[in-house]
Short mmCIF file of the C-alpha atoms (twelve columns), coordinates in Angstrom:
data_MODEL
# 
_entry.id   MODEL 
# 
loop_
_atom_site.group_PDB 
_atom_site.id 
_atom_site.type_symbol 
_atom_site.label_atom_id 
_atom_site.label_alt_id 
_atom_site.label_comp_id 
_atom_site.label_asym_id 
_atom_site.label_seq_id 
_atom_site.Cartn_x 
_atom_site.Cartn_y 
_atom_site.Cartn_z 
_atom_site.pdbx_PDB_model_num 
ATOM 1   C CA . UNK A 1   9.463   -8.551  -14.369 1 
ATOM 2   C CA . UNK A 2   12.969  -8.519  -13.093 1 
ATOM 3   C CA . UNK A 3   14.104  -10.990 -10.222 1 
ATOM 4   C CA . UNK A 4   13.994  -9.854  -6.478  1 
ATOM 5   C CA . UNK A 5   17.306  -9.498  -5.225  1 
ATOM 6   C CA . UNK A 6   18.659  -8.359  -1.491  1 
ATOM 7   C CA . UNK A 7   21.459  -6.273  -3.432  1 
ATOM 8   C CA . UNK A 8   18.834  -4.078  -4.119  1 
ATOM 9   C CA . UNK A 9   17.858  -2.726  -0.816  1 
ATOM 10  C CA . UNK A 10  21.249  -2.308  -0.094  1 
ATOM 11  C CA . UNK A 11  21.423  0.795   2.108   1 
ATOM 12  C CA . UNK A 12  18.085  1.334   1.625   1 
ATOM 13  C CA . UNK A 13  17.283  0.018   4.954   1 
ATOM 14  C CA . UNK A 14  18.488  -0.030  8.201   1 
ATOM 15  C CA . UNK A 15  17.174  -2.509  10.204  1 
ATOM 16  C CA . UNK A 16  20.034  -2.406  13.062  1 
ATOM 17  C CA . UNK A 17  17.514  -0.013  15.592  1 
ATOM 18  C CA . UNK A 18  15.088  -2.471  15.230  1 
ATOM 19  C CA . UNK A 19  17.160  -6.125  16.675  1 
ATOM 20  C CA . UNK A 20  17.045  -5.173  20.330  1 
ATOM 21  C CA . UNK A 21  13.270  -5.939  20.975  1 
ATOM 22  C CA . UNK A 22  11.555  -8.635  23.117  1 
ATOM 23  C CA . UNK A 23  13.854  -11.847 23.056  1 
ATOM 24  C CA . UNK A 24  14.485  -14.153 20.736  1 
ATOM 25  C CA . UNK A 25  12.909  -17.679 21.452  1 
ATOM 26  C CA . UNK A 26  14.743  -20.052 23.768  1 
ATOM 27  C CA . UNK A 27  17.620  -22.606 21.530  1 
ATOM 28  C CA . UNK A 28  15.573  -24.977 19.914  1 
ATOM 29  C CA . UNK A 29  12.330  -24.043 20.098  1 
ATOM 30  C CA . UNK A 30  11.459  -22.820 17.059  1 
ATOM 31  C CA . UNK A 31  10.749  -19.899 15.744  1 
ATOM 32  C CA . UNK A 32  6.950   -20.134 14.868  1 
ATOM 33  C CA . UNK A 33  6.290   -20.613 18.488  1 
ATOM 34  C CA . UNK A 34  7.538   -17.252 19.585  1 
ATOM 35  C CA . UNK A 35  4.951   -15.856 21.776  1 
ATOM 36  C CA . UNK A 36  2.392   -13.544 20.555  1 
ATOM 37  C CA . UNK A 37  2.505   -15.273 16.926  1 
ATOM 38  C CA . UNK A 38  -1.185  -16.456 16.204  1 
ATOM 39  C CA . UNK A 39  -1.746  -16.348 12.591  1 
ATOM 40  C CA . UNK A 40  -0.159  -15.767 9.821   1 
ATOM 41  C CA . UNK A 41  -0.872  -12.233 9.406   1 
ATOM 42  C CA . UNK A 42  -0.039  -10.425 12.122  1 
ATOM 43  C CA . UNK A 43  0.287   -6.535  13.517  1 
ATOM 44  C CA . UNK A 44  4.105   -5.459  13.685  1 
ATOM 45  C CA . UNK A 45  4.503   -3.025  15.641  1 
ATOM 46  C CA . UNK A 46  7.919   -1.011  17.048  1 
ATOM 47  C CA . UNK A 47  8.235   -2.354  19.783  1 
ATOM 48  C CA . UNK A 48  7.655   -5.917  18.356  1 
ATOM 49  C CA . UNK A 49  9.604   -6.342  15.051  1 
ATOM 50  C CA . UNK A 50  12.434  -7.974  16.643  1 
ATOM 51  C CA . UNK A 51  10.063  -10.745 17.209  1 
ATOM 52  C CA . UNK A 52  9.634   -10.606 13.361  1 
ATOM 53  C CA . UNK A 53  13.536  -10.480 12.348  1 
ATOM 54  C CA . UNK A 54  14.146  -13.645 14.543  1 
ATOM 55  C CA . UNK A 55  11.029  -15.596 12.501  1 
ATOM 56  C CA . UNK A 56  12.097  -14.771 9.007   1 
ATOM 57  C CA . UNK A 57  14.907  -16.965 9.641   1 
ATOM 58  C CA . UNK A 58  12.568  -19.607 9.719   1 
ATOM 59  C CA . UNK A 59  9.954   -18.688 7.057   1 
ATOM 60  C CA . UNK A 60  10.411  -15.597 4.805   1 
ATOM 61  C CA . UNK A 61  8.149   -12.751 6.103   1 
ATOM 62  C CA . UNK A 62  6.355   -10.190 4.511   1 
ATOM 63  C CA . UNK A 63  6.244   -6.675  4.991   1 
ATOM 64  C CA . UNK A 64  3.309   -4.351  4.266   1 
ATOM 65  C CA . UNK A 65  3.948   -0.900  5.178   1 
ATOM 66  C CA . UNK A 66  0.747   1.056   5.204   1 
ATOM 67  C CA . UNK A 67  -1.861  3.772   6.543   1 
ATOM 68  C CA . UNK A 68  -5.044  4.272   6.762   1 
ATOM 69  C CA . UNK A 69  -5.381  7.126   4.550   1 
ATOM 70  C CA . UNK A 70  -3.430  5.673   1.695   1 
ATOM 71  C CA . UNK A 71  -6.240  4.656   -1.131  1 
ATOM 72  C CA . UNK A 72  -3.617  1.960   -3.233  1 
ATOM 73  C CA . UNK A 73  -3.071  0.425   0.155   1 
ATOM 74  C CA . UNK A 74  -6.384  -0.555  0.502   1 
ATOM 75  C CA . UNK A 75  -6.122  -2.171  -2.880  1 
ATOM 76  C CA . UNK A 76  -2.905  -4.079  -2.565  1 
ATOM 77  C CA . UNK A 77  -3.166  -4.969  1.107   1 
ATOM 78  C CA . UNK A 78  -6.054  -7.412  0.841   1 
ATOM 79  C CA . UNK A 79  -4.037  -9.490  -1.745  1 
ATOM 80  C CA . UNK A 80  -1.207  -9.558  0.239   1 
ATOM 81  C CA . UNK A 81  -2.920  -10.924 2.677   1 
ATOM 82  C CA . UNK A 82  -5.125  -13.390 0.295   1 
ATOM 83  C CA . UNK A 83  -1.702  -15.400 -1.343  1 
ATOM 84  C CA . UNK A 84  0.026   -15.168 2.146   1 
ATOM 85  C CA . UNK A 85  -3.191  -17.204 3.599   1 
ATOM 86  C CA . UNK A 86  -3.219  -19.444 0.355   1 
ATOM 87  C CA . UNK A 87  0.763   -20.832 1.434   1 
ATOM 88  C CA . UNK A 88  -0.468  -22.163 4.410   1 
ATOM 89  C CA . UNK A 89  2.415   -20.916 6.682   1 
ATOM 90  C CA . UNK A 90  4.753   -20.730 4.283   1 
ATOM 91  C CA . UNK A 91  5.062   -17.203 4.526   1 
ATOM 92  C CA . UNK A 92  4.497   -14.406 7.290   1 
ATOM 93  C CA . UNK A 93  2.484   -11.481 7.062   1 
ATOM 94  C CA . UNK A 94  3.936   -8.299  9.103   1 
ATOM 95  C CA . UNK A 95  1.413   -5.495  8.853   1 
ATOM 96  C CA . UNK A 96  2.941   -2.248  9.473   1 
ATOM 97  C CA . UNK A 97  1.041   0.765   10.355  1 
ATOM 98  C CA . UNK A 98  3.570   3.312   9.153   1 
ATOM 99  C CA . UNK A 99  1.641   6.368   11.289  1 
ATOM 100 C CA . UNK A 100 1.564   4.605   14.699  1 
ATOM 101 C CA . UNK A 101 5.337   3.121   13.982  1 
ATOM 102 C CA . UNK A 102 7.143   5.645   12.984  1 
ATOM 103 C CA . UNK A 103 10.504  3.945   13.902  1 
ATOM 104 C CA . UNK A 104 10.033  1.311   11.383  1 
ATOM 105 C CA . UNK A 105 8.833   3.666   9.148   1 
ATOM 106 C CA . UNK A 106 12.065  5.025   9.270   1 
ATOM 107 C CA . UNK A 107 13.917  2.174   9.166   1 
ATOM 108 C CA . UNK A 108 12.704  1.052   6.071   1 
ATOM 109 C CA . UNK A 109 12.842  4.282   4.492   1 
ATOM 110 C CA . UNK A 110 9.342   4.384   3.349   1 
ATOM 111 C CA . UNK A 111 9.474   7.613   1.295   1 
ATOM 112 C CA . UNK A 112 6.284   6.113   -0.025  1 
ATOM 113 C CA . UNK A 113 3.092   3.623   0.281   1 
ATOM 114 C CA . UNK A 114 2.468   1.175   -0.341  1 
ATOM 115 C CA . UNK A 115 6.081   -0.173  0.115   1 
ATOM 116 C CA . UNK A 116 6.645   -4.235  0.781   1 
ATOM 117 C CA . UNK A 117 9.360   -5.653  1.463   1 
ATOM 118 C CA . UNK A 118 10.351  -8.959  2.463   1 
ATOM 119 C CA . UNK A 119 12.446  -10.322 5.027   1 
ATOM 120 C CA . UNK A 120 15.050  -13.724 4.833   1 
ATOM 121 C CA . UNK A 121 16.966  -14.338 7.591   1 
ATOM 122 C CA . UNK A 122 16.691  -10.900 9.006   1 
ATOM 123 C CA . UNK A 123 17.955  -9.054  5.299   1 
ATOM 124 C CA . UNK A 124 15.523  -7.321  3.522   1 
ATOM 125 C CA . UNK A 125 14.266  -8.236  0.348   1 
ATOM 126 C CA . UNK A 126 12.402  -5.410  -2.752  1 
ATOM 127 C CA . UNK A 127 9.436   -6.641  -3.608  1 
ATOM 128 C CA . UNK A 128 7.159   -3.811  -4.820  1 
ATOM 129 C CA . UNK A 129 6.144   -0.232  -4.347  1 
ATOM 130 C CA . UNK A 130 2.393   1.051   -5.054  1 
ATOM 131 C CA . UNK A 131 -0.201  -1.187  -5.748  1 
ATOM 132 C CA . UNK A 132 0.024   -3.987  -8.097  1 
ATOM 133 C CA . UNK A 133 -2.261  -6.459  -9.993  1 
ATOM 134 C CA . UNK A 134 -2.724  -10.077 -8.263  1 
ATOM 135 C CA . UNK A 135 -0.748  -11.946 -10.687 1 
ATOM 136 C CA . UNK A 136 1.962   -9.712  -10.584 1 
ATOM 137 C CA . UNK A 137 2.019   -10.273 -6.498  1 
ATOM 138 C CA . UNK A 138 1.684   -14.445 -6.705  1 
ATOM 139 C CA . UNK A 139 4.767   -13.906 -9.485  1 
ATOM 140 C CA . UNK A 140 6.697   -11.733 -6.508  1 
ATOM 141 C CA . UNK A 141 5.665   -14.096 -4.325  1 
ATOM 142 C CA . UNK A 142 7.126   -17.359 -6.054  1 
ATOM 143 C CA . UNK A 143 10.585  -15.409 -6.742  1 
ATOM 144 C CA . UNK A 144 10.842  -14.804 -2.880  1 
ATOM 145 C CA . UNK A 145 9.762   -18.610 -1.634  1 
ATOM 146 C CA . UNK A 146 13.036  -19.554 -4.151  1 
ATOM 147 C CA . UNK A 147 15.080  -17.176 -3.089  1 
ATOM 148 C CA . UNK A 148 14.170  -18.500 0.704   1 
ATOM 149 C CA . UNK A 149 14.732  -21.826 -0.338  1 
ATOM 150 C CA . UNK A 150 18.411  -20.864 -2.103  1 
ATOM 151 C CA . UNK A 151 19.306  -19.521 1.626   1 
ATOM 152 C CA . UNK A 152 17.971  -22.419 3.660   1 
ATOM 153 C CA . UNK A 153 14.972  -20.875 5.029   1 
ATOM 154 C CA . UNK A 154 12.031  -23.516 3.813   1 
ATOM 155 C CA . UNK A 155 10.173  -23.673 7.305   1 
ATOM 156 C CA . UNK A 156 6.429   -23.584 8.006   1 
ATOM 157 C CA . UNK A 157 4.643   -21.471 10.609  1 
ATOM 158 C CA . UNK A 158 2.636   -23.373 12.765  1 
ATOM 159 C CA . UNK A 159 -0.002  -21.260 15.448  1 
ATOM 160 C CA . UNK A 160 1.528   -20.327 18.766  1 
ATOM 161 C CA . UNK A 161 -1.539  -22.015 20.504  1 
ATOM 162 C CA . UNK A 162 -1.285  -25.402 18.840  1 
ATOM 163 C CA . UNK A 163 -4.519  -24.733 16.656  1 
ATOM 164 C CA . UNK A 164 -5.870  -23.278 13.457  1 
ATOM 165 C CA . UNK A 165 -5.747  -19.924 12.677  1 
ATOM 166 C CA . UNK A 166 -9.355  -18.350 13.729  1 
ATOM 167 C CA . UNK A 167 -11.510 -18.257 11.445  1 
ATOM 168 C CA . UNK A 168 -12.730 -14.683 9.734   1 
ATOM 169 C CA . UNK A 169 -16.308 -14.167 10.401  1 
ATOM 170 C CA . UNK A 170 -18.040 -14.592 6.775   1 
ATOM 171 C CA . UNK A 171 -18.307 -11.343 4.882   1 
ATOM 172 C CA . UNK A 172 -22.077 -11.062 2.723   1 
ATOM 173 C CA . UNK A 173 -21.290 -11.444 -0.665  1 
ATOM 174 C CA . UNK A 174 -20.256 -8.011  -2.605  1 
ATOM 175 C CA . UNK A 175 -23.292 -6.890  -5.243  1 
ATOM 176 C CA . UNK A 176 -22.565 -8.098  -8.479  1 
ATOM 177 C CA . UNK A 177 -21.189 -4.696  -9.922  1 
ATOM 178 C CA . UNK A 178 -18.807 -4.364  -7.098  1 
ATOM 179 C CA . UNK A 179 -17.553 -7.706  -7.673  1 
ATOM 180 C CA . UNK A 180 -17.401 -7.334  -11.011 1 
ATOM 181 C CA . UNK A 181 -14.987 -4.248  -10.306 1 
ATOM 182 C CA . UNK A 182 -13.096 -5.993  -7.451  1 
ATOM 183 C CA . UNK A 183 -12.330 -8.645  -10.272 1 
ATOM 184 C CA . UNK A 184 -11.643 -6.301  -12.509 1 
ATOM 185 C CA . UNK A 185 -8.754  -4.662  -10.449 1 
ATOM 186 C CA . UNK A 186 -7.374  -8.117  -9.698  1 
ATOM 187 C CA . UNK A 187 -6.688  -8.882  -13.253 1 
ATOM 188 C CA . UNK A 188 -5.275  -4.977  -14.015 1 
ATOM 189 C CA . UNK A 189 -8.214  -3.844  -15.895 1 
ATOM 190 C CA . UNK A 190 -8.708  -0.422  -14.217 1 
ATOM 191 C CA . UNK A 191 -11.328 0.758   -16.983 1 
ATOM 192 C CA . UNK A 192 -13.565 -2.419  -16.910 1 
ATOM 193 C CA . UNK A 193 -13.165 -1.246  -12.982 1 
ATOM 194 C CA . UNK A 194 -14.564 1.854   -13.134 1 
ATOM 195 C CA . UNK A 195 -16.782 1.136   -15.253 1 
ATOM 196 C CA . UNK A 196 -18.655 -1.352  -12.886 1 
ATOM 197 C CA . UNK A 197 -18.457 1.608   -10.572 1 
ATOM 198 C CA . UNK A 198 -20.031 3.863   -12.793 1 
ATOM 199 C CA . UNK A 199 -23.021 1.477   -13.183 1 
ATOM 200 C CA . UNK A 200 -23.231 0.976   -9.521  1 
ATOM 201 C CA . UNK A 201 -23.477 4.719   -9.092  1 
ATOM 202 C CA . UNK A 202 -26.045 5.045   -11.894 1 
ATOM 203 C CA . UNK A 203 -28.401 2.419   -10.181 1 
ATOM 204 C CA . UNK A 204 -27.880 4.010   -6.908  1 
ATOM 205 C CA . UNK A 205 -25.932 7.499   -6.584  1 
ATOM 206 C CA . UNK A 206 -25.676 7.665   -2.810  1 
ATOM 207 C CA . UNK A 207 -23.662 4.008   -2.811  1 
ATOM 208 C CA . UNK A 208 -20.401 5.255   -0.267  1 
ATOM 209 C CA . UNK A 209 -18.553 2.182   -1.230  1 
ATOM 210 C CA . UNK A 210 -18.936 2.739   -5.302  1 
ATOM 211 C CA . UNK A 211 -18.106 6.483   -5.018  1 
ATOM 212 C CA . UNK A 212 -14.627 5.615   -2.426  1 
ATOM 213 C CA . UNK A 213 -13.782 2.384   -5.157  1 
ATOM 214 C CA . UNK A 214 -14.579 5.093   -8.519  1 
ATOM 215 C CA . UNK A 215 -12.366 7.241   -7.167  1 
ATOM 216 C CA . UNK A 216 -9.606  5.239   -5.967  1 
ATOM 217 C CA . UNK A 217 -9.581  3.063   -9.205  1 
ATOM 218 C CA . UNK A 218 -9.346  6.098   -11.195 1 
ATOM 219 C CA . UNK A 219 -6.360  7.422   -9.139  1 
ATOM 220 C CA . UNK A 220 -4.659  3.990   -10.064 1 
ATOM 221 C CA . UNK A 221 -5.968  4.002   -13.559 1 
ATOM 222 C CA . UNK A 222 -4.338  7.530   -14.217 1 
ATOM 223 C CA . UNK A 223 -1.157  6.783   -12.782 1 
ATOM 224 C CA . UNK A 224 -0.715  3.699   -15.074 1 
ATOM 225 C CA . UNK A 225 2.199   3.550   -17.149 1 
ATOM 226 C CA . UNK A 226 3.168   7.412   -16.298 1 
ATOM 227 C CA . UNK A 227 6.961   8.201   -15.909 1 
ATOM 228 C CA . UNK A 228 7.487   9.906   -12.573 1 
ATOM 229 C CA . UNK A 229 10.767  11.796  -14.243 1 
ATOM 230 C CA . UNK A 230 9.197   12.293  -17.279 1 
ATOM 231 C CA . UNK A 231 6.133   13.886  -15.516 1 
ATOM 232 C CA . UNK A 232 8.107   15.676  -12.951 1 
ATOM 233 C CA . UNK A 233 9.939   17.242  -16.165 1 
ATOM 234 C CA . UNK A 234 6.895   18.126  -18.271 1 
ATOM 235 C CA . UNK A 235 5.247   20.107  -14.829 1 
ATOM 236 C CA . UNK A 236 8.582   22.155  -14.378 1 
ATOM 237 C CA . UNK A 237 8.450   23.318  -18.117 1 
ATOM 238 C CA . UNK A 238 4.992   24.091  -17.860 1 
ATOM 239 C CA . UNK A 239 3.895   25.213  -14.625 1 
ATOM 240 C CA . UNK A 240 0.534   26.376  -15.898 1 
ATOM 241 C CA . UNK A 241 -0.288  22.866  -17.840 1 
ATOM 242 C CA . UNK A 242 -3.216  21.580  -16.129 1 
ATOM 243 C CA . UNK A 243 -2.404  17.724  -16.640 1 
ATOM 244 C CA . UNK A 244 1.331   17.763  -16.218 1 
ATOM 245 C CA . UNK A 245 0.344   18.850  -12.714 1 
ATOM 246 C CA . UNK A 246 -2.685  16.734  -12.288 1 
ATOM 247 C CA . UNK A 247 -0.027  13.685  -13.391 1 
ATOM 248 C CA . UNK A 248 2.626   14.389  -10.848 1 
ATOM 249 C CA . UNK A 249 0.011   15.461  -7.739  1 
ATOM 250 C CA . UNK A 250 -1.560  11.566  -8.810  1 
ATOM 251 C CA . UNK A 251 1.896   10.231  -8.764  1 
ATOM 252 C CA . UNK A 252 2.597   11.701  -5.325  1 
ATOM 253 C CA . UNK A 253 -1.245  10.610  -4.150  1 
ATOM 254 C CA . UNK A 254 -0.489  7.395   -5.079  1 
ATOM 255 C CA . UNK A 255 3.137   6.984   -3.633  1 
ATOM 256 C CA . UNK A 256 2.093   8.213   -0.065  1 
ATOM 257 C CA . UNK A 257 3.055   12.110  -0.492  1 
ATOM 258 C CA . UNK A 258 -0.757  13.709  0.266   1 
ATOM 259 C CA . UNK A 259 0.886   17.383  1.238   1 
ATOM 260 C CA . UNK A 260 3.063   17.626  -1.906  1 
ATOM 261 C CA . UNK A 261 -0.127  16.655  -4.142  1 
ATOM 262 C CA . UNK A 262 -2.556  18.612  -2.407  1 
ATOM 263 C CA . UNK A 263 0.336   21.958  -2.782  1 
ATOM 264 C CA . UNK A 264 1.191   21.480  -6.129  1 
ATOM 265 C CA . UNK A 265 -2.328  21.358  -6.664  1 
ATOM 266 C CA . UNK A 266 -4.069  24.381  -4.799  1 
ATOM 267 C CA . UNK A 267 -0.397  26.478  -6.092  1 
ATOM 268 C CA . UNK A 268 -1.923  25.630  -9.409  1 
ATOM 269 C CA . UNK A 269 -5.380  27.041  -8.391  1 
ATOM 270 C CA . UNK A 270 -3.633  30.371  -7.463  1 
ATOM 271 C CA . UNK A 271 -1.826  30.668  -10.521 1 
ATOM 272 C CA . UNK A 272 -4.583  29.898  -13.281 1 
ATOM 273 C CA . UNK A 273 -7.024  32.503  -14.296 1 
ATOM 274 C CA . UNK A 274 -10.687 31.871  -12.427 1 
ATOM 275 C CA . UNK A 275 -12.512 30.726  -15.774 1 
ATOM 276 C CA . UNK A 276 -9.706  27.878  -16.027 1 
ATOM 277 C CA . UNK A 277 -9.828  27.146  -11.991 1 
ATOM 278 C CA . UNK A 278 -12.999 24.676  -12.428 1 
ATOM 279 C CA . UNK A 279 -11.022 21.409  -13.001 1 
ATOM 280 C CA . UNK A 280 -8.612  21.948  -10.672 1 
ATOM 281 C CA . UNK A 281 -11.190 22.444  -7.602  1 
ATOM 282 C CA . UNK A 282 -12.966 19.402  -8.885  1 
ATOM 283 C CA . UNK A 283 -9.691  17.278  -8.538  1 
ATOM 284 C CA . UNK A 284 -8.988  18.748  -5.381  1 
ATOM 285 C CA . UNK A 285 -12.599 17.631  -4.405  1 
ATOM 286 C CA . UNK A 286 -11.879 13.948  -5.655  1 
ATOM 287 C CA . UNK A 287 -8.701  14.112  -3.775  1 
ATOM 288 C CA . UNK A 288 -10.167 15.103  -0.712  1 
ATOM 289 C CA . UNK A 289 -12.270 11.991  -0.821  1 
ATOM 290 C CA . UNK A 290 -9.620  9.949   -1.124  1 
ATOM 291 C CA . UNK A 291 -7.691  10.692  2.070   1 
ATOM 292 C CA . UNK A 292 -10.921 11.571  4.312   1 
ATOM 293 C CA . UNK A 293 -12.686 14.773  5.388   1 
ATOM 294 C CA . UNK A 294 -11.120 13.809  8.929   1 
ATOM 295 C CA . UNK A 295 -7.948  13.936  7.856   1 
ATOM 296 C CA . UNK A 296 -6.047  17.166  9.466   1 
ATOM 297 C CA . UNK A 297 -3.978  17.225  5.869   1 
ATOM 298 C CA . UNK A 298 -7.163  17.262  3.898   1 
ATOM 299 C CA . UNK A 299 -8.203  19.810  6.268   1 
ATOM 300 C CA . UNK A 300 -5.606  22.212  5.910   1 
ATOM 301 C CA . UNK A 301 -5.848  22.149  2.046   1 
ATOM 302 C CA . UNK A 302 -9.643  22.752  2.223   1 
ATOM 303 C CA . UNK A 303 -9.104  25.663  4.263   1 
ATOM 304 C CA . UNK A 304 -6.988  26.954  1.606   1 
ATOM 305 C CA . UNK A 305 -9.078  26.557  -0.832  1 
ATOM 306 C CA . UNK A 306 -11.873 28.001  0.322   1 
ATOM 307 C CA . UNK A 307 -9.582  31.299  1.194   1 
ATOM 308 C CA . UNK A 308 -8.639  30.694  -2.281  1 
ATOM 309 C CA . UNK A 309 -12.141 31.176  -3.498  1 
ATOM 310 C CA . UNK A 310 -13.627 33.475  -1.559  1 
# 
């Protein structure tokens, strides 16, 4: 993969709202003392992220822009999180809920999620969009400690309170076909993934966590290797073409943009004759599950559907 480089955020984000938040720490203490700091992954919030600038001149930080509703989040994030742990303090985590901070949201121009970026010295640095495999993040993460290191910023975090980080409370051990999926999606092999889900689901149909996992792996294992401009071409030739559509609505599902799938999709429904509506509805379905019944978006498209149908 290509080297990070700031040039290429250039524009891209505007940080400048952002500076004028809680003060800096006192000259010479250092950074990794500033107050509120605890661990190395950490909560940024709005009003907090000046905080953040003022420590990524001491160690780069991280910057995971997310929501809850985003499935590929929920895939990247905990690997984020696993190397950033792994550097001992090395390297910040900045978790950003993109819904309750909408200001840095908007300065970082997060047209989609899951965006990180990284921060050295206060000037953002690409790293990736949409979720990744785990090698691919350690290899992201490597380019960015050098790139630290070629502009002097080769600190180490140490815990506000003078301790070690707390410890999380032990998780039981995943059954063996979810971890055999969870590994599978570390590595990149999305079919070996859902097909430990598929298993799962055939020893038990009512598992929650194998049907939310089947269905988010597929969304990632669809969206592999597809073109966005190429699909975004192919639909506008062929606004009738059942999987040109399906590929760009998974495209936008994946990258963050839930209304523009969910339209394209039930605009699709409308169109196609009602013996060719089947697949659509049961994408829509699998869709739905994705974001959460809860969700006023998903909401709003179910209604639609259903006036659709009846």
């Amino acid at each position: 993969m290509s080297e990070i480089s700031p040039a290429a955020l250039r524009g891209a984000v505007d940080l400048s709202t952002l500076r004028n938040r809680p003060p800096a720490p006192a000259p010479g203490a250092p950074a990794s003392q500033a107050p509120g700091i605890s661990d190395v992954v950490v909560d940024a919030t709005d009003d907090s992220f000046g905080q953040i600038l003022e420590i990524s001149r001491t160690v780069p930080v991280v910057v995971d822009l997310w929501a809850e509703w985003c499935g590929p989040c929920k895939q990247l994030s905990p690997i984020i999180e696993k190397v950033t742990r792994e550097l001992e303090g090395r390297v910040l985590l900045a978790k950003v809920d993109v819904d309750a901070n909408p200001q840095l949201a908007q300065g970082f121009r997060a047209q989609s999620i899951p965006m990180v970026v990284a921060l050295i010295a206060g000037q953002p640095v690409p790293m990736f969009t949409g979720a990744v495999p785990e090698q691919q993040v350690r290899e992201v993460f490597a380019q960015l400690l050098q790139l630290a290191a070629q502009n002097g910023v080769t600190g180490t975090l140490s815990i506000a309170d003078g301790g070690e980080a707390p410890a999380a409370a032990e998780e039981p051990p995943l059954p063996p076909l979810h971890a055999e999926a969870f590994s599978a999606i570390e590595r990149g092999d999305y079919a070996a993934a859902i097909a430990a889900y598929e298993k799962a689901l055939a020893e038990n149909p009512r598992d929650e966590d194998a049907i939310a996992g089947l269905g988010q792996v597929r969304l990632l294992h669809r969206v592999q290797g597809l073109d966005l401009q190429a699909a975004r071409a192919a639909a506008a030739a062929a606004p009738q073409d059942v999987q040109a559509q399906f590929d760009v609505a998974d495209l936008d599902l994946a990258g963050g943009h839930v209304e523009d799938a969910f339209g394209r999709l039930l605009d699709l429904f409308a169109q196609l004759p009602a013996d060719q509506r089947t697949p659509v509805r049961e994408r829509l379905v699998e869709l739905f599950g994705l974001i959460g019944a809860a969700d006023p978006r998903v909401v709003t498209a179910r209604n639609r559907l259903s006036s659709l149908l009846f």
